[in-house]
N, C-alpha and C positions, 0 to 999 in steps of 0.2 A: 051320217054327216061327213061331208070332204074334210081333208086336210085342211090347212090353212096351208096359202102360199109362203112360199121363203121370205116375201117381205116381207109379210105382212107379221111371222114370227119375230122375225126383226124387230119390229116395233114396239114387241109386245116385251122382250126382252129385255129392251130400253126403260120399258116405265116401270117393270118389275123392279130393274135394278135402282134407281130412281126411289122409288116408292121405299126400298128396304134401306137406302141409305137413310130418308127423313127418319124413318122409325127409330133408329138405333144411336141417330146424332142427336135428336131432341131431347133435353132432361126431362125428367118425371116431375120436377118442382113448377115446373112450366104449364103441366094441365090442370086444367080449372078442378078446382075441391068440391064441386057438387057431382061428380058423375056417378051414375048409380051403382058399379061395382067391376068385378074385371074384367074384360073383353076379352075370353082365348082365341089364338089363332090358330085357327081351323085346318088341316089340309085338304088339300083337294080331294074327290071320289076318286077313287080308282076307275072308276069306268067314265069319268069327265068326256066329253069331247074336246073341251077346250086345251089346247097345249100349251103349257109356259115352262119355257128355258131359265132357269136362276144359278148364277152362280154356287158353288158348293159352301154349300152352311147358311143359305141364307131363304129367309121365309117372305110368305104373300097370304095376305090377304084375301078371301075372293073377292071378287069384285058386287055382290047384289049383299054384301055385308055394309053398312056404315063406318064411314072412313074418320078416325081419332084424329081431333084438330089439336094442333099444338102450337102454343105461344110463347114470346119474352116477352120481358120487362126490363126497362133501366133503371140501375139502383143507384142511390147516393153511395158514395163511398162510405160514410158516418154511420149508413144501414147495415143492421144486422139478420140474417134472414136463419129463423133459430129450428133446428131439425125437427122432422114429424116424431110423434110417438114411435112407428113400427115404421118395417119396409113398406117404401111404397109401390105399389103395383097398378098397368097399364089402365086406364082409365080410356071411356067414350063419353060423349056428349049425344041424347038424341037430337034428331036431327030437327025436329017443332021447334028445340030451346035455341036460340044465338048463343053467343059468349060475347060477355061484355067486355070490353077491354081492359086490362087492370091499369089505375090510374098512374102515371107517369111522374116521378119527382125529377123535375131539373136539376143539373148540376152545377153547384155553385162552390166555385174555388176560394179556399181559405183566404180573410183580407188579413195581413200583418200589421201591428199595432205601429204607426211612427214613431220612430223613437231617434233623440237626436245621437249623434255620437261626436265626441272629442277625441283630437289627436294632435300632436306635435310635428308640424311638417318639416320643420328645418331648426338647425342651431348652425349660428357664422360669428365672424371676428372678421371687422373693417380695419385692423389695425395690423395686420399680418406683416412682418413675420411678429411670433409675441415673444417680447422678452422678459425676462425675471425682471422685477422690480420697478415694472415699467406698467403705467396706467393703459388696460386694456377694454376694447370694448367687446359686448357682447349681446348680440342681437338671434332673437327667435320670431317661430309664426307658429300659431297655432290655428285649427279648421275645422268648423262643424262640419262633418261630411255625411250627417244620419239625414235622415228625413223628414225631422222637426224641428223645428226654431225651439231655442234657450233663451228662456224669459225672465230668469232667477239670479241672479250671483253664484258665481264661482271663482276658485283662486287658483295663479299659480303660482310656485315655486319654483326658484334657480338656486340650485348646490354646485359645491365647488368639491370634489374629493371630499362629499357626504356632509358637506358641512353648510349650512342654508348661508345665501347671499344676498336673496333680494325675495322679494314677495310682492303680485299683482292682484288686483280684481278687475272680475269681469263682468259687465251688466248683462251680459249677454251674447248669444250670436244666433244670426237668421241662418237657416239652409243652406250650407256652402259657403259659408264667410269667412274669410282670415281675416286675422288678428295679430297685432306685431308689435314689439317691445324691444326695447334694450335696454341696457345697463353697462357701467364698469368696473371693472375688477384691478386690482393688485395680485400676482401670486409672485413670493417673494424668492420661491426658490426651482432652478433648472428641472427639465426633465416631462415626462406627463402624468398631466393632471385629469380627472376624468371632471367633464359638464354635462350636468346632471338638469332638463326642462322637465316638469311634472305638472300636468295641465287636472285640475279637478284633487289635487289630492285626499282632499277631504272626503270625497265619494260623494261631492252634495247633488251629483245632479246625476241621476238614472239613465244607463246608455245602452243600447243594443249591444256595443261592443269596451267591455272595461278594460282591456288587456293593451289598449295603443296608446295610453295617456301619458307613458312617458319616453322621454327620448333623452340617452345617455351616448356621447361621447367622450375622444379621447385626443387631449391637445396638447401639444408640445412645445415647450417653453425654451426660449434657446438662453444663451449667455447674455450676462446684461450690459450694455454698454456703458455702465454706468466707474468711475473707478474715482474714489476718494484718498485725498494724499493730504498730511500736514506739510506745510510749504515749510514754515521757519517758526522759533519759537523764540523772544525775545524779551526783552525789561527796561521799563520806563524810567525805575527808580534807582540809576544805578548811583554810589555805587550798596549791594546788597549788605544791610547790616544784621546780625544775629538780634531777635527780639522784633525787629521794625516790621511795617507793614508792608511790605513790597509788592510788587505788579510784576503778573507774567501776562503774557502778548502772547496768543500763536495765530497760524493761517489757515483754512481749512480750504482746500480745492476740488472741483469737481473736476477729474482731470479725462473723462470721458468724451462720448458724441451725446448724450444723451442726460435729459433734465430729469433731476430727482424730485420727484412728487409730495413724499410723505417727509413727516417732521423726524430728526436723530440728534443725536446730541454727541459732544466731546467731554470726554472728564480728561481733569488733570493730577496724574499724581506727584508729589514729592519721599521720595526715599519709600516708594511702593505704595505708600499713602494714598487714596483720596483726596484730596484739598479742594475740590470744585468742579462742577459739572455746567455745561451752556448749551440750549438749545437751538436747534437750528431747524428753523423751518422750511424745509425744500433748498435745490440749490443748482441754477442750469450749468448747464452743460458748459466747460472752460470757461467759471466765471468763479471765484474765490470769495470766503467772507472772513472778517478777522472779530476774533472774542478775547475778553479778559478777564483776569479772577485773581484775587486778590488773595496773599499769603502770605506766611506768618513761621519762618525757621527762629526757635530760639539756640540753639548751637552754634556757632562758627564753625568755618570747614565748609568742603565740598560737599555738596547736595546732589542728591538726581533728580532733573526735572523730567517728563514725562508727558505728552498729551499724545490721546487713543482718540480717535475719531471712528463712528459708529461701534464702541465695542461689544454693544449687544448683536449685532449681525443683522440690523433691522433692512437695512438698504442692501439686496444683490449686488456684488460686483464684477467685473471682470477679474480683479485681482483685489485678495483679501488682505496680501501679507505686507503693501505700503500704507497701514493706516494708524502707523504711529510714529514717533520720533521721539528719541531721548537724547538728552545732553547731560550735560555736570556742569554746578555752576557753585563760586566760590562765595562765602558769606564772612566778613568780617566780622570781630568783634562789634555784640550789638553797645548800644546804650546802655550801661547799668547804672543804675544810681542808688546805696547802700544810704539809709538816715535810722535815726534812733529817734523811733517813734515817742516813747514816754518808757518814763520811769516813776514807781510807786510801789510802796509796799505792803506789804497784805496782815500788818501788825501793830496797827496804832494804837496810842500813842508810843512811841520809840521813847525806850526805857536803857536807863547806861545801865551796863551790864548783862542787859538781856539779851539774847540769840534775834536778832528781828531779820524779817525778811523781805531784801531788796529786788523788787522783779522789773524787766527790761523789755522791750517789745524793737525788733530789728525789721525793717523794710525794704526792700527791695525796688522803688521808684520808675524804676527805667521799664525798658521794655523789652528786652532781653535777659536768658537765664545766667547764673552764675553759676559756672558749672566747676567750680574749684570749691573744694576747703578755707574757710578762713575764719578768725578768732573773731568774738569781742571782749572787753575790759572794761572789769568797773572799778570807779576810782573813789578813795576817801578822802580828801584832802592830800591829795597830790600820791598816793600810796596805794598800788596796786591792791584792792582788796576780793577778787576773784577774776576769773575768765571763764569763758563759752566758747566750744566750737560746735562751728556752723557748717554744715556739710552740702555747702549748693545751696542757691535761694531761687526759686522760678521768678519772674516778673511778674509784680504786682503780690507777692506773698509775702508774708510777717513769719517771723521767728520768734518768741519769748522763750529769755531764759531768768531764773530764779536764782537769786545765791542767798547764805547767810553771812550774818555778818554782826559782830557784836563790840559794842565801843566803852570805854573803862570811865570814858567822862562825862559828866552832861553837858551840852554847849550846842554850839551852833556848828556843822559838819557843812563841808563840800560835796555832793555825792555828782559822781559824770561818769558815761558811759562812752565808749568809744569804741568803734565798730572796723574791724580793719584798718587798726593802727598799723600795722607790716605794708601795706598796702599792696596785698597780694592780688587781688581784684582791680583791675582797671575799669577807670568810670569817668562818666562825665563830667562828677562835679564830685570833688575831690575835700570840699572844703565843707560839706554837712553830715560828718561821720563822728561828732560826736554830740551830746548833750549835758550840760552842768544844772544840776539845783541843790540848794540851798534845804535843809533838814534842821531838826533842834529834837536832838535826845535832852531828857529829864531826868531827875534823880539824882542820889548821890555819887560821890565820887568811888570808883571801884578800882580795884587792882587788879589788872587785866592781863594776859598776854594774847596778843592780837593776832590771829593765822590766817591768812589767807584761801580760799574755800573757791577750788576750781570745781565747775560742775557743768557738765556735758549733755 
């Protein structure tokens, strides 16, 4: 037999090569699981006629052999395709049987559950710049941005510097809906404050995304415009008597741009005291209110009067250090009025020569204190028969004192008291300091000497 021509080797070279790439690229998982065992490949005779050129290392088939059909398949990605027992080795099909095709699963890409989701889009203030003390507003949005409508209730919350301010609910929101609120606020003191939106706090509604639901900022409070001043502090009831009821008058101004919102009050003291507090309910801007309060010095002498406006610190200022005013104010002697309430004695019937005992009740009338020492005197028929000292009587308070006293005769006695005979005490009525009654000791006649019994 010839040669074969140069091309025609050519071509034969071509499908060898060809033929030995399918072999060695097709998997073995790919050939049908009925073939009846393993197909070795052969080499040629030595004494062939036929000539085939092959790259080095690579093999052929003869050609009057049955050629191994090889297939794929597309697999779901969810499939698992699980190893044979042993190695697998090169498989044929005869050539009477087809190969059916192995049946094909579509592939069908994961659906995602809708799920809504919540988020805070924006926190603002229409009231810019903000100042202390001064009524602010405070406006948000919140946005379903998931891919389900919210059909449920849910709430939110606005915090100021962690501390809750206001609370909403929400019926709901469709796919992409905002949602907007406001509110306002007071924060009383300069500086920033963090605002704090929290949409869902409660966790009540299921979201693809839980980690957007709040939104914290940072705001800054400037100086308040606000400045309170006591104007002047003044008395209706002049002029000031010690004991009496007197009236203090002061002014209270807003000496600001700016109107104060919240309720504060002023107290008033005397000599550091206390004596009266007023409320005041808001107060605009360079406009004044005046209050009064009613007091009570039992001393004479010079007093400090005294009124603080906001001294709790509730209202912001511009300036803290003009919000009080003190003066000194003079108090005459008050009203005192000295009587000698009753007398009686705690030993009846009154026996001559017995020790009986005379007791005295002192008052004080007026409405001012007595602030000096002073005596009373009790009298027997015209004869000093004891004394009491009194060391200061407040208004409105009694003093009782006790003496003894014992008489030699039986008869009919004078007994009278008299209260600030020296008239160390000045007073209004000068002429009801003392009292006289009438007594009748019993018994016989006694030899007495008769001593006078001071008792303090």
């Amino acid at each position: 037999m010839k040669p074969l021509k140069e091309c025609t080797c050519g071509r034969i070279r071509l499908f060898a090569l060809i033929a030995a790439t399918i072999i060695f690229l097709v998997p073995p998982t790919a050939v049908a699981q009925d073939d009846p065992g393993p197909y070795p490949v052969e080499p040629l005779p030595e004494d062939s006629d036929i000539l085939i050129e092959l790259e080095e290392g690579a093999r052929i088939a003869r050609p009057d052999k049955p050629q191994v059909q090889h297939m794929t398949a597309d697999l779901h990605p969810d499939q698992f395709i699980l190893p044979s027992p042993g190695p697998a080795a090169p498989q044929h099909l005869p050539s009477s049987a087809p190969l059916d095709p192995l049946p094909k699963t579509p592939f069908q890409p994961q659906q995602l559950q809708a799920m809504p989701d919540l988020t805070v889009v924006d926190i603002w203030s229409t009231t810019n710049p903000l100042q202390a003390g001064q009524e602010e507003n405070v406006t948000f949005q919140i946005k379903n941005q998931g891919t389900a409508a919210i059909s449920t209730q849910f709430l939110i919350r606005f915090s100021v510097d962690g501390v809750s301010k206001a609370t909403w609910s929400s019926g709901g929101l469709a796919v992409g809906q905002v949602a907007q609120a406001a509110t306002t606020i007071i924060v009383n003191s300069m500086g920033d404050h963090e605002m704090t939106i929290e949409v869902d706090f409660d966790d009540r509604i299921v979201e693809s995304d839980e980690s957007n639901n709040t939104r914290v900022e940072t705001w800054t409070w400037a100086t308040s415009p606000v400045d309170l001043i006591v104007e002047d502090i003044w008395s209706t009831t002049n002029p000031l008597r010690a004991g009496d009821v007197e009236d203090l008058t002061y002014s209270i101004r807003n000496n600001g741009t700016a109107d104060i919102p919240v309720d504060f009050h002023a107290s008033v003291f005397v000599d550091g005291s206390n004596v009266g507090d007023s409320l005041i309910s808001g107060l605009a801007a360079g406009t004044s209110v005046i209050r009064s309060v009613a007091i009570t010095v039992t001393t004479p002498g010079p007093h400090g009067v005294e009124v603080i406006v906001d001294p709790d610190e509730k209202v912001p200022e511009s300036d803290e250090g003009n919000n009080g005013r003190a003066e000194v104010w003079d108090w005459e002697p008050g009203p005192v009025d000295l009587v000698v309430e009753d007398i009686w004695s705690s030993t009846n019937p009154l026996e001559a020569g017995d020790v009986e005992e005379i007791v005295f009740s002192i008052r004080n009338s007026g409405t001012a204190a007595v602030t000096v020492d002073f005596y009373s005197e009790l009298w027997l028929d015209g004869s000093v028969a004891g004394t009491s000292l009194i060391a200061g009587l407040a208004p409105g308070s009694t003093f009782t004192s006790t003496l003894e006293v014992t008489v030699a005769l039986p008869g009919l006695y004078e007994v009278e008291v008299i209260v600030d005979p020296t008239g160390v005490v000045s007073e209004t009525n000068e002429d009801n300091n003392g009292r006289v009654e009438n007594w009748e000791w019993t018994g016989e006649e006694q030899h007495l000497l008769f001593l006078p019994v001071i008792l303090r």
